[in-house]
Backbone as CSV, one residue per row, in Angstrom:
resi,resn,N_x,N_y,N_z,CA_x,CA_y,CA_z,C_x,C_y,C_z
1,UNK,-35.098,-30.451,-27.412,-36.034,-29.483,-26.850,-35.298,-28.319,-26.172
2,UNK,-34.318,-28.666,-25.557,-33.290,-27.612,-24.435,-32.880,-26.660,-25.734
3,UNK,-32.273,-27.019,-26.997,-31.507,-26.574,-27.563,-32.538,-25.671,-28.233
4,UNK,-33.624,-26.180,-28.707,-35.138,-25.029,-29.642,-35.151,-24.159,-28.288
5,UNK,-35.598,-24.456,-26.954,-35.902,-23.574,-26.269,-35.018,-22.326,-26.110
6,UNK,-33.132,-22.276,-26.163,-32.197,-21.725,-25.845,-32.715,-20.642,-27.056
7,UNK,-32.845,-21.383,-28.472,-32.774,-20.542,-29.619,-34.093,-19.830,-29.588
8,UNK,-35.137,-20.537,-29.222,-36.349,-19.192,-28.745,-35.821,-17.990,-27.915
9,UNK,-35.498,-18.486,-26.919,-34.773,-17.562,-25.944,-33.453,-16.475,-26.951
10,UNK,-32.807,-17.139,-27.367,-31.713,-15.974,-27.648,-32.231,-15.234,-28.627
11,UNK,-33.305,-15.770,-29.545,-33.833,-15.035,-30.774,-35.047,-13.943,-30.451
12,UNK,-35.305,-14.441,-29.288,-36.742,-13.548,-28.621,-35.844,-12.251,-28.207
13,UNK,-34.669,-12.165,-27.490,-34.150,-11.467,-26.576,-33.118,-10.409,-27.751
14,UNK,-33.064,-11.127,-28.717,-32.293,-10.466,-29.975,-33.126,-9.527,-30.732
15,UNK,-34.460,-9.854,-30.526,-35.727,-9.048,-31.165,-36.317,-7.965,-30.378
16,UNK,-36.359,-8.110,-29.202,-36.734,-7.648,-28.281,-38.300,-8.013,-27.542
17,UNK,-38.417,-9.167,-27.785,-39.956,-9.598,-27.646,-40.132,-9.889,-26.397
18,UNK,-41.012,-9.012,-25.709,-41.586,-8.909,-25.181,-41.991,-10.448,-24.361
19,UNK,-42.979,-11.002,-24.527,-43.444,-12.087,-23.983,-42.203,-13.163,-23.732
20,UNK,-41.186,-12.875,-24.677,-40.166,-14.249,-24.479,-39.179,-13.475,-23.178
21,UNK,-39.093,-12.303,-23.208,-38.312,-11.593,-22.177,-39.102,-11.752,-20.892
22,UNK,-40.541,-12.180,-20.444,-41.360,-12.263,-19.944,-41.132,-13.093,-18.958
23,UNK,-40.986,-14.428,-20.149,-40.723,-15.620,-19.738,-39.032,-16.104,-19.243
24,UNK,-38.578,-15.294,-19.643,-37.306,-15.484,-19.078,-37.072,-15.176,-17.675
25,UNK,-37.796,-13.871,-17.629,-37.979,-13.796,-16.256,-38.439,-14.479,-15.404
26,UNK,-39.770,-14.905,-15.520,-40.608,-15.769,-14.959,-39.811,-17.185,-14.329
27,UNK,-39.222,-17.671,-15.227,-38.095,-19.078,-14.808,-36.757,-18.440,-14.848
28,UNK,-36.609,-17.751,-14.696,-35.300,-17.780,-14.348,-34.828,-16.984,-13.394
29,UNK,-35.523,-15.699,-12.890,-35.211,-14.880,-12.048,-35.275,-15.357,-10.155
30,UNK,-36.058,-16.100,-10.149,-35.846,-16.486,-8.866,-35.154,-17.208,-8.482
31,UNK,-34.251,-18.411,-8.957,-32.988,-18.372,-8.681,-31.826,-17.661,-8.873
32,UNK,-31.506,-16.920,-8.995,-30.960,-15.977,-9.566,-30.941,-14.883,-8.147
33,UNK,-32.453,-14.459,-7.764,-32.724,-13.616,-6.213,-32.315,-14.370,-5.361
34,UNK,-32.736,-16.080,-5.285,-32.261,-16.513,-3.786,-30.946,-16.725,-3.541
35,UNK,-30.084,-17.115,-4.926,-28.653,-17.112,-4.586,-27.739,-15.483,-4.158
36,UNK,-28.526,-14.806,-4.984,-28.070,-13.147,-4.626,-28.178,-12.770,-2.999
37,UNK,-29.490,-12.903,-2.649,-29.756,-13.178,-0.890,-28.753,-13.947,-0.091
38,UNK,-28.490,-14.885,-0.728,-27.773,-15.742,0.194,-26.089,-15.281,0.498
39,UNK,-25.972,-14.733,-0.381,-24.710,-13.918,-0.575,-24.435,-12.166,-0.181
40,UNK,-25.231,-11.543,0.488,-24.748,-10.736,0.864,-25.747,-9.407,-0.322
41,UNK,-26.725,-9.875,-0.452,-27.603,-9.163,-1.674,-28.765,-9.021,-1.071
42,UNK,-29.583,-8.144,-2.338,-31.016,-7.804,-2.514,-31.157,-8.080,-3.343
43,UNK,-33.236,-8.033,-2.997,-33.966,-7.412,-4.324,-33.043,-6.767,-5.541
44,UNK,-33.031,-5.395,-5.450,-32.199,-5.158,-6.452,-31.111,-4.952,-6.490
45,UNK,-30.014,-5.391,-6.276,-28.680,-6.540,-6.351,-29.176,-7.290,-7.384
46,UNK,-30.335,-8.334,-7.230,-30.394,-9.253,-8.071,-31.253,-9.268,-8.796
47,UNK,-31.940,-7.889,-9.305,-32.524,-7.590,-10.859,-31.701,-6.615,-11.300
48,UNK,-30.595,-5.927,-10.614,-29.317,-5.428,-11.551,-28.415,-6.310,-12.370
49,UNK,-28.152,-7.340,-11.786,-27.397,-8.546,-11.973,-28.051,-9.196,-12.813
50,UNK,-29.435,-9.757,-13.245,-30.047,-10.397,-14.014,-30.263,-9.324,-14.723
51,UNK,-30.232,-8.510,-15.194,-30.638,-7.083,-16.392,-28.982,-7.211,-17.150
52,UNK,-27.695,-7.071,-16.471,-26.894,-7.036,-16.695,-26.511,-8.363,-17.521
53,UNK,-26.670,-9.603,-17.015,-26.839,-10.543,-17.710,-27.576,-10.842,-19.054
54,UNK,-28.759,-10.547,-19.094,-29.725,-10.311,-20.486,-28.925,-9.745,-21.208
55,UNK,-28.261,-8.318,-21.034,-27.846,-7.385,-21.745,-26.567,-7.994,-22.232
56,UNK,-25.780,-8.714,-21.319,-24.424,-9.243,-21.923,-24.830,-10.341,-23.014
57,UNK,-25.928,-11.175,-22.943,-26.271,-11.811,-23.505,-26.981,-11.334,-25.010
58,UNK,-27.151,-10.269,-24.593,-27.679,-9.377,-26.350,-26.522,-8.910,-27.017
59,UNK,-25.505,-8.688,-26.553,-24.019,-7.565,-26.688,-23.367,-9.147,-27.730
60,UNK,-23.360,-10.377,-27.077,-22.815,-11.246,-27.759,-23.693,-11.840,-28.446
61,UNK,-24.978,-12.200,-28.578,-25.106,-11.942,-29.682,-25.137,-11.413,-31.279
62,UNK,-25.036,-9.917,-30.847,-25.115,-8.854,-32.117,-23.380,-9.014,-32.528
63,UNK,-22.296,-9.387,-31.456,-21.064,-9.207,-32.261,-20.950,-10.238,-32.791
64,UNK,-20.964,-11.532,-32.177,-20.839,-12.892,-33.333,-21.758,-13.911,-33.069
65,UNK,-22.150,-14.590,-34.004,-22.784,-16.151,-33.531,-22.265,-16.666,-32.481
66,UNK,-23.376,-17.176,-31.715,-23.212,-17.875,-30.444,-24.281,-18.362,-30.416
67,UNK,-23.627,-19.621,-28.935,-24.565,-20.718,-29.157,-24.609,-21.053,-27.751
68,UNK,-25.464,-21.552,-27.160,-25.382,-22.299,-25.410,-25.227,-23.854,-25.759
69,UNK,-24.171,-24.278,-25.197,-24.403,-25.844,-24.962,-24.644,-26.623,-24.151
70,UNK,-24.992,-25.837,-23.336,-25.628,-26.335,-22.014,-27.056,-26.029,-22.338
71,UNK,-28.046,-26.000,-21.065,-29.349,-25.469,-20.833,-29.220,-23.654,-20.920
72,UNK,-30.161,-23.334,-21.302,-30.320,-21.887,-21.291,-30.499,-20.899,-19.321
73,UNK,-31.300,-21.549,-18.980,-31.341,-21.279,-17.460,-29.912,-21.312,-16.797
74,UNK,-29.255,-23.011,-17.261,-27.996,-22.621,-16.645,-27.059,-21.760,-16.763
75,UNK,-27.295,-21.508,-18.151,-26.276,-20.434,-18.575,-26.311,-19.406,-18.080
76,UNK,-27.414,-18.825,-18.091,-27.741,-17.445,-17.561,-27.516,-17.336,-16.240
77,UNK,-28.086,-18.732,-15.043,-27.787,-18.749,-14.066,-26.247,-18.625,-13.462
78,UNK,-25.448,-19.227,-14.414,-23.606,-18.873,-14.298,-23.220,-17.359,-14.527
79,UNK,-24.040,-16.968,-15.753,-23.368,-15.664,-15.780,-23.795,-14.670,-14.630
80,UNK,-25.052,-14.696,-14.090,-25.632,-14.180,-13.113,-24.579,-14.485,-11.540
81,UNK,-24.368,-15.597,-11.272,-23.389,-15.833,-10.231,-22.156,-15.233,-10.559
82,UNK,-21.460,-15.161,-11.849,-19.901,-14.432,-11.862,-20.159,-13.157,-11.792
83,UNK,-21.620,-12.543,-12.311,-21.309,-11.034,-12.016,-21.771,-10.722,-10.947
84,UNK,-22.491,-11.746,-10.063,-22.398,-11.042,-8.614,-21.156,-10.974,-7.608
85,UNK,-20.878,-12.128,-8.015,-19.254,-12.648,-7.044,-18.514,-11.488,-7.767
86,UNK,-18.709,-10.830,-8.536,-17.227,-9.610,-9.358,-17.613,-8.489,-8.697
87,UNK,-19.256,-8.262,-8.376,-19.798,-7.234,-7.793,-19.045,-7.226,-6.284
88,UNK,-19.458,-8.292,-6.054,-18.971,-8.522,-4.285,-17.690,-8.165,-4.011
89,UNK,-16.393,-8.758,-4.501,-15.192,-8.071,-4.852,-15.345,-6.617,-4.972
90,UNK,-15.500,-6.000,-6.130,-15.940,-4.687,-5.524,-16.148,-4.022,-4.903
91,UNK,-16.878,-4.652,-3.559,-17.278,-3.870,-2.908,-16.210,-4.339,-1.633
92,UNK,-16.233,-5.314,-1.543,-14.884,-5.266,-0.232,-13.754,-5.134,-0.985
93,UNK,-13.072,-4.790,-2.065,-12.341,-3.739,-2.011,-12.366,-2.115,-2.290
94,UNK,-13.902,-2.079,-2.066,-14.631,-0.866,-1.461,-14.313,-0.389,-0.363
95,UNK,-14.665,-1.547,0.995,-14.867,-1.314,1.806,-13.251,-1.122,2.269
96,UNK,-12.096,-2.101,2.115,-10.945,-2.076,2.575,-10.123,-0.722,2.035
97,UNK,-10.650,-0.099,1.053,-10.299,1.692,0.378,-11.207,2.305,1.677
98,UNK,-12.080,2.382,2.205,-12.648,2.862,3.486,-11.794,3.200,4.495
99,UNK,-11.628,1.790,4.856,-10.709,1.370,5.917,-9.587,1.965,5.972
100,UNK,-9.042,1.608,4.947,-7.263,2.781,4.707,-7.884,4.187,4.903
101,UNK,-8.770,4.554,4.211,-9.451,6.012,4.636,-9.150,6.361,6.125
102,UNK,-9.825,5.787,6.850,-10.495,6.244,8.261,-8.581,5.439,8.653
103,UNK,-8.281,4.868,8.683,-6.341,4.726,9.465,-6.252,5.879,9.114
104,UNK,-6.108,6.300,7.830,-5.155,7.537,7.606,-5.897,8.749,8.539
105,UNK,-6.958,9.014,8.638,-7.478,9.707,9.128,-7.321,9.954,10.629
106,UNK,-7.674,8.301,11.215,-7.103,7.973,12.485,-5.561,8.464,12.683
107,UNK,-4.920,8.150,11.605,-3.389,8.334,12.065,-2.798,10.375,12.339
108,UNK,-3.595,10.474,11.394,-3.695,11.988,11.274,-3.772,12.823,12.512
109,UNK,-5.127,12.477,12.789,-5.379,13.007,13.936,-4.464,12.807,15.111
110,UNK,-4.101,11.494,14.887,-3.252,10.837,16.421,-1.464,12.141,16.459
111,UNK,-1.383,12.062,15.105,0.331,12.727,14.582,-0.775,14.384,15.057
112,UNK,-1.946,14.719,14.794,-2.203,16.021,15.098,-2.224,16.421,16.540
113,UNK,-2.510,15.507,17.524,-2.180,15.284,19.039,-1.138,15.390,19.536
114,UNK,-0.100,14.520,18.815,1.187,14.634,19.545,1.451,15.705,18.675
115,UNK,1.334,16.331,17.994,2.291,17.310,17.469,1.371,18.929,18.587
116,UNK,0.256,18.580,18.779,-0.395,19.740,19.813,0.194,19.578,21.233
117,UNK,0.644,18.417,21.904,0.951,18.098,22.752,2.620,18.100,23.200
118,UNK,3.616,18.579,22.288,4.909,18.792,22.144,4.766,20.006,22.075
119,UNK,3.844,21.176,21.380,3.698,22.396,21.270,3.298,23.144,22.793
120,UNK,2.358,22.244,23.204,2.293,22.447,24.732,3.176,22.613,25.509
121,UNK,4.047,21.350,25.594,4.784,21.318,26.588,6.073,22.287,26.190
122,UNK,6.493,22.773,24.693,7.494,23.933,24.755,6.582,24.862,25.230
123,UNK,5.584,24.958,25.602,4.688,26.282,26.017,5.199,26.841,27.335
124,UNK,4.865,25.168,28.023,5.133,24.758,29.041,6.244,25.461,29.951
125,UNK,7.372,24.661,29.084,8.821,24.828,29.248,8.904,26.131,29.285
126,UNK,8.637,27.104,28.733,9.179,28.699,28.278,8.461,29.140,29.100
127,UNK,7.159,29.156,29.799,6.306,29.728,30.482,7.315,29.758,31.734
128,UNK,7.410,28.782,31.980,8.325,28.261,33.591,9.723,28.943,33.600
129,UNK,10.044,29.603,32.642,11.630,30.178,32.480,10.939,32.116,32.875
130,UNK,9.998,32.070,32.430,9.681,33.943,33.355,9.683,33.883,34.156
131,UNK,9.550,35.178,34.696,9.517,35.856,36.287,7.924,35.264,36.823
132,UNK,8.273,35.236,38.219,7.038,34.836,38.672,5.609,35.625,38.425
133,UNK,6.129,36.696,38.879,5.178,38.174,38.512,4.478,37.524,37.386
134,UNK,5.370,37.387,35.353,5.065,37.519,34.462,4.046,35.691,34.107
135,UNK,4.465,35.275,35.049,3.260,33.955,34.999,2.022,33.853,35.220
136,UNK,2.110,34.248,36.960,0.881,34.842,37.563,0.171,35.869,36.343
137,UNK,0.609,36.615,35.908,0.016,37.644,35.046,-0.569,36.756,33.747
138,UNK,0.177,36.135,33.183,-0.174,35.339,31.716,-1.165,34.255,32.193
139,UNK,-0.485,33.570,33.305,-1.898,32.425,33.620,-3.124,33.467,33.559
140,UNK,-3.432,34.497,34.592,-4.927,35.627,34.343,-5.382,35.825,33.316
141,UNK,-4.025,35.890,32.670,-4.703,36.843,30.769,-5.265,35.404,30.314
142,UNK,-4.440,34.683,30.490,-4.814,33.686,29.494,-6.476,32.358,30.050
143,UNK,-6.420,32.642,31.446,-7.812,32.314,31.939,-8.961,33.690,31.597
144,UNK,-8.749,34.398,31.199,-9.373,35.307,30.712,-10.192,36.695,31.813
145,UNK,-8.927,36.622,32.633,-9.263,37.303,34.034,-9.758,38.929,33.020
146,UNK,-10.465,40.101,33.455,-10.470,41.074,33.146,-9.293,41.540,33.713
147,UNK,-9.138,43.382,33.065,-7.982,43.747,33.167,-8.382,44.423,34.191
148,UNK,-9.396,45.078,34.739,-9.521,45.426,36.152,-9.645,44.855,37.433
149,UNK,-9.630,43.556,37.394,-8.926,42.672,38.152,-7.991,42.987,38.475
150,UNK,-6.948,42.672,37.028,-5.581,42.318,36.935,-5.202,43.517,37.791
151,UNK,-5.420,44.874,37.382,-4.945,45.766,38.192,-4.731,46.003,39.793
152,UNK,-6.134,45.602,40.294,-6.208,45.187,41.680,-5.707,44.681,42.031
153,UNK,-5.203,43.098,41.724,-4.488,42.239,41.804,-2.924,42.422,42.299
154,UNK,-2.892,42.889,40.982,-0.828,43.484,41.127,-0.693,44.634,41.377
155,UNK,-1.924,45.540,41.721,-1.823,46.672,42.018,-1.215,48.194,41.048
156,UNK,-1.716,47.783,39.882,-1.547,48.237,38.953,-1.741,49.640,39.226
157,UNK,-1.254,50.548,38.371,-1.984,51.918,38.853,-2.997,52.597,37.379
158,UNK,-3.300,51.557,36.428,-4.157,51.973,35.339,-4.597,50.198,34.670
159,UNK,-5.602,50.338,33.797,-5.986,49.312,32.678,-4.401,49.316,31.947
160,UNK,-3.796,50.468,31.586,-2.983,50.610,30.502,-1.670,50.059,30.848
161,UNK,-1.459,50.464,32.152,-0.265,49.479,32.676,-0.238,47.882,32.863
162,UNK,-1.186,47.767,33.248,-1.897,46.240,32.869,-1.909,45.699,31.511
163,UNK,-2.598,46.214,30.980,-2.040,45.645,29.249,-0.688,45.815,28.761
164,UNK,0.278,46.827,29.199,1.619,46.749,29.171,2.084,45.701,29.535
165,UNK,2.104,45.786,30.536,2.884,44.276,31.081,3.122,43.073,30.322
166,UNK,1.050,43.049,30.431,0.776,41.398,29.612,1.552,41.303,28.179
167,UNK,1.623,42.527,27.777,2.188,42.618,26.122,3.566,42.157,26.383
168,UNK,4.212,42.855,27.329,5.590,42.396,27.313,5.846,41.577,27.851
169,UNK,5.048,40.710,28.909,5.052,39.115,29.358,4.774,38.066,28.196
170,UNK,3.922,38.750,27.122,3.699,37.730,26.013,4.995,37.869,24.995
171,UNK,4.859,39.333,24.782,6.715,39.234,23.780,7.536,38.333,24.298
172,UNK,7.946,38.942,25.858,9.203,37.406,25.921,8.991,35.818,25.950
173,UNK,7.577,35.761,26.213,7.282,34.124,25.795,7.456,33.651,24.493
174,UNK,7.445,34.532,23.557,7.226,34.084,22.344,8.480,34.488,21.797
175,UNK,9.569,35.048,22.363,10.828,35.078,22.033,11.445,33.435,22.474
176,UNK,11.172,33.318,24.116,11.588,32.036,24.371,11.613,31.194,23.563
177,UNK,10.126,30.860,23.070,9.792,29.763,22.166,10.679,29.383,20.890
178,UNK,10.393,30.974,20.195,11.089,30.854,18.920,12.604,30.409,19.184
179,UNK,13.418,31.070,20.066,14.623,30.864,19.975,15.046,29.580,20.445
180,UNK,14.001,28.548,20.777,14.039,26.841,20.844,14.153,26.167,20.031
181,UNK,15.658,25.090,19.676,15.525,24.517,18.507,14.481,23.642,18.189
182,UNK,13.637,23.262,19.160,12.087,22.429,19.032,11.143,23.222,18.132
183,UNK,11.211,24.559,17.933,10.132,25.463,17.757,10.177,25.575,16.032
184,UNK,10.748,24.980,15.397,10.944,24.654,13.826,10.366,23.629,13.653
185,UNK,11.015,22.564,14.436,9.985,21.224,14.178,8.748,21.044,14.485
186,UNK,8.053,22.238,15.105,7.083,22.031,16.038,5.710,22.861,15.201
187,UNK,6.590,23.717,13.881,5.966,25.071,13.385,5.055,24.443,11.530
């Protein structure tokens, strides 16, 4: 009886009939969902997986004779479990290609910190080697003091002398820097 039923089954599914594809579903698909559930699945997880199965099961048919020697349910029910467990694989080494993602990313950022944070501190360093005057002045510019401030301040006698300065307080900072053998590795 197992063995007529298999050959209804593979001959229905070889034809495309309808009612026997019906019935395949009918007994066979719900085990098939609760083991998919139980594993880390869905709903459809486990009518992709049972579609995929049918279909492998038509593919070997049409290339050579074949035969089940087991029960037909079981069969299908095995192939249905290996292609979910192959699915599952998949996907955690999905997820572990993620993972390396977001390190590298993590790491990135971390090497983009210290490499902002060494750039700083030659900032640092070179800032502290000007004249006092030209600090006081660059800390203003660079807190974004206006230049009629600045003038008041240092007692400037124009805007224009004021932006002089800062220009040539910023040239020699940025001479400092460059002429630091840090300032290559840093660039």
């Amino acid at each position: 009886m197992q063995k007529l039923e298999s050959k209804n089954y593979l001959e229905g599914l070889l034809s495309g009939d309808q009612s026997v594809i019906d019935e395949i579903y009918k007994n066979n698909f719900q085990p098939v969902l609760s083991f998919v559930r139980k594993n880390k699945g869905g709903y459809q997880d486990a009518e992709e997986v049972f579609q995929d199965a049918l279909f492998q099961l038509i593919v070997r048919l049409k290339v050579r004779k074949f035969e089940i020697t087991s029960t037909f349910e079981g069969y299908l029910f095995t192939v249905c479990k290996n292609l979910w467990r192959k699915e599952l694989n998949k996907r955690k080494n999905r997820v572990r290609n993620t993972d390396v993602k977001e390190l590298v990313i993590e790491e990135n950022k971390h090497s983009s910190f210290i490499l902002e944070q060494e750039r700083w501190e030659l900032f640092e360093e070179k800032m502290n080697q000007l004249s006092d005057n030209c600090i006081k002045l660059l800390k203003d510019y660079f807190n974004k003091v206006s230049y009629d401030i600045i003038v008041e301040k240092f007692n400037y006698s124009s805007e224009n002398v004021a932006f002089q300065r800062v220009f040539k307080c910023k040239k020699r900072l940025a001479e400092l820097i460059k002429r630091d053998s840090k300032y290559q590795d840093l660039s």
